[in-house]
C-alpha positions in Angstrom: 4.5 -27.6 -4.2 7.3 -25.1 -3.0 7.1 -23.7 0.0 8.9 -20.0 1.0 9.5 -19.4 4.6 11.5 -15.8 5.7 11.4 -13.1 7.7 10.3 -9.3 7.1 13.1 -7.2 7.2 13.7 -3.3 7.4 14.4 -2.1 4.2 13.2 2.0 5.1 12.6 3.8 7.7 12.7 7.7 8.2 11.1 10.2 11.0 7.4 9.2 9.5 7.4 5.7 9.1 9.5 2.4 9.3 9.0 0.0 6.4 9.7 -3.9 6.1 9.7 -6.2 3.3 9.5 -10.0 2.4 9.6 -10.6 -1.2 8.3 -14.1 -2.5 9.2 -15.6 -5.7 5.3 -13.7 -7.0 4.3 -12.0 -4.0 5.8 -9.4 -1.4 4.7 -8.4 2.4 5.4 -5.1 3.4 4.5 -4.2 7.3 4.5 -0.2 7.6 5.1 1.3 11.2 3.8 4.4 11.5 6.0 6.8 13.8 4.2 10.2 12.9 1.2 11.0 10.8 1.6 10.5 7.2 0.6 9.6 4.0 1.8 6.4 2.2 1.2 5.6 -1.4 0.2 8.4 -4.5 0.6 6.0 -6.8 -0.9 3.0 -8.8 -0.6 -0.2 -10.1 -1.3 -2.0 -13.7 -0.3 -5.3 -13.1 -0.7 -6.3 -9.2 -3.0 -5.9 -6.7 -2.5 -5.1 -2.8 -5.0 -5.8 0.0 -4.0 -3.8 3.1 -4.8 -5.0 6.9 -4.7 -1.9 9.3 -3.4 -4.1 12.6 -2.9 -1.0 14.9 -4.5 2.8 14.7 -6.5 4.5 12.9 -6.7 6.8 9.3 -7.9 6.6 5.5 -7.4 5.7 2.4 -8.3 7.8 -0.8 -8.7 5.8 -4.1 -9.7 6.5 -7.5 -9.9 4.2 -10.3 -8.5 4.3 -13.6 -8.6 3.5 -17.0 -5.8 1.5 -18.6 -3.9 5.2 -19.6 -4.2 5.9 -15.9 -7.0 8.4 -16.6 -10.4 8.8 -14.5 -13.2 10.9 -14.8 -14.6 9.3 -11.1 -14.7 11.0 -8.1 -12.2 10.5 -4.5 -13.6 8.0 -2.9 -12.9 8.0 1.0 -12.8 4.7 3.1 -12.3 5.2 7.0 -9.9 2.5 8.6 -9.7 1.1 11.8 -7.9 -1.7 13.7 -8.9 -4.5 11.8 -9.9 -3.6 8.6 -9.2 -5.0 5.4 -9.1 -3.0 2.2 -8.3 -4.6 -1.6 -7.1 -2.8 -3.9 -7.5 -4.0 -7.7 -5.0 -3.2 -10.5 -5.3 0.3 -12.0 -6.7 2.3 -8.7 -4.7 5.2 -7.5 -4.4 5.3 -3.7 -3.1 7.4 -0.8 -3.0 6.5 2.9 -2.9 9.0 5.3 -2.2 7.1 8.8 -1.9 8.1 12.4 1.0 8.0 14.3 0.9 4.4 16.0 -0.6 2.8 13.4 0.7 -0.6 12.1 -0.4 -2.1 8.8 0.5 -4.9 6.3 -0.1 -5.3 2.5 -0.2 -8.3 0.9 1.1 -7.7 -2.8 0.8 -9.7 -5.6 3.5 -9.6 -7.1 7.4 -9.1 -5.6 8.9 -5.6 -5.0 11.3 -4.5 -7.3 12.5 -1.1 -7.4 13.3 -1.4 -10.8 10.0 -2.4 -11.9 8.0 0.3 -13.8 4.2 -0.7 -12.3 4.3 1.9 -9.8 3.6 5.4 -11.6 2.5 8.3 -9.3 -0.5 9.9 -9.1 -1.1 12.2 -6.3 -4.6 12.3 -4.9 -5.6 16.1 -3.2 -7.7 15.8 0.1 
């Protein structure tokens, strides 16, 4: 068994929102500080799911699953989020945050970052 040990580290940060990264050899933890409200996210993922843990604040996501062309005839769905709460998100379901300013949260991804990596395509979801 191998054990990985490090430290989140700033790797963005901009008037809106301070973000900071640990990448594992098949996972990643980003922590997002929220300086003003924002949204985080209109995109997807094909390969890798993310469960999000709102420590601080308050907001909501939007999410909207998909079909393997990144195509859904589904309605918005709206979750409310609050200190505390836990959301999953499975492969192939489009998602936007929109966070108050304040708010803290962390996602668990899993699989590493890589900017280079094409399983992040957009897909912006209208309030």
């Amino acid at each position: 068994m191998k054990i990985e040990s490090g430290q989140l580290k700033l790797v963005h940060g901009d008037i809106r929102r301070s973000i900071f990264e640990y990448n594992g050899e098949d996972f990643s933890i980003q922590k997002f500080d929220i300086h003003q409200e924002c949204s985080l996210g209109d995109h997807f993922h094909r390969n890798k799911s993310e469960t999000f843990v709102l420590i601080e604040g308050a907001g909501f996501v939007l999410f909207k699953p998909l079909n393997s062309d990144g195509v859904s005839s589904d309605e918005v769905q709206r979750h409310e989020l609050f200190p505390g709460s836990v959301f999953r998100l499975p492969p192939l379901t489009a998602h936007t945050f929109f966070l108050k300013a304040g708010s803290k949260m962390v996602c668990y991804s899993s699989a590493k970052f890589d900017s280079n990596n094409t399983d992040m395509p957009p897909f912006k979801i209208e309030l």
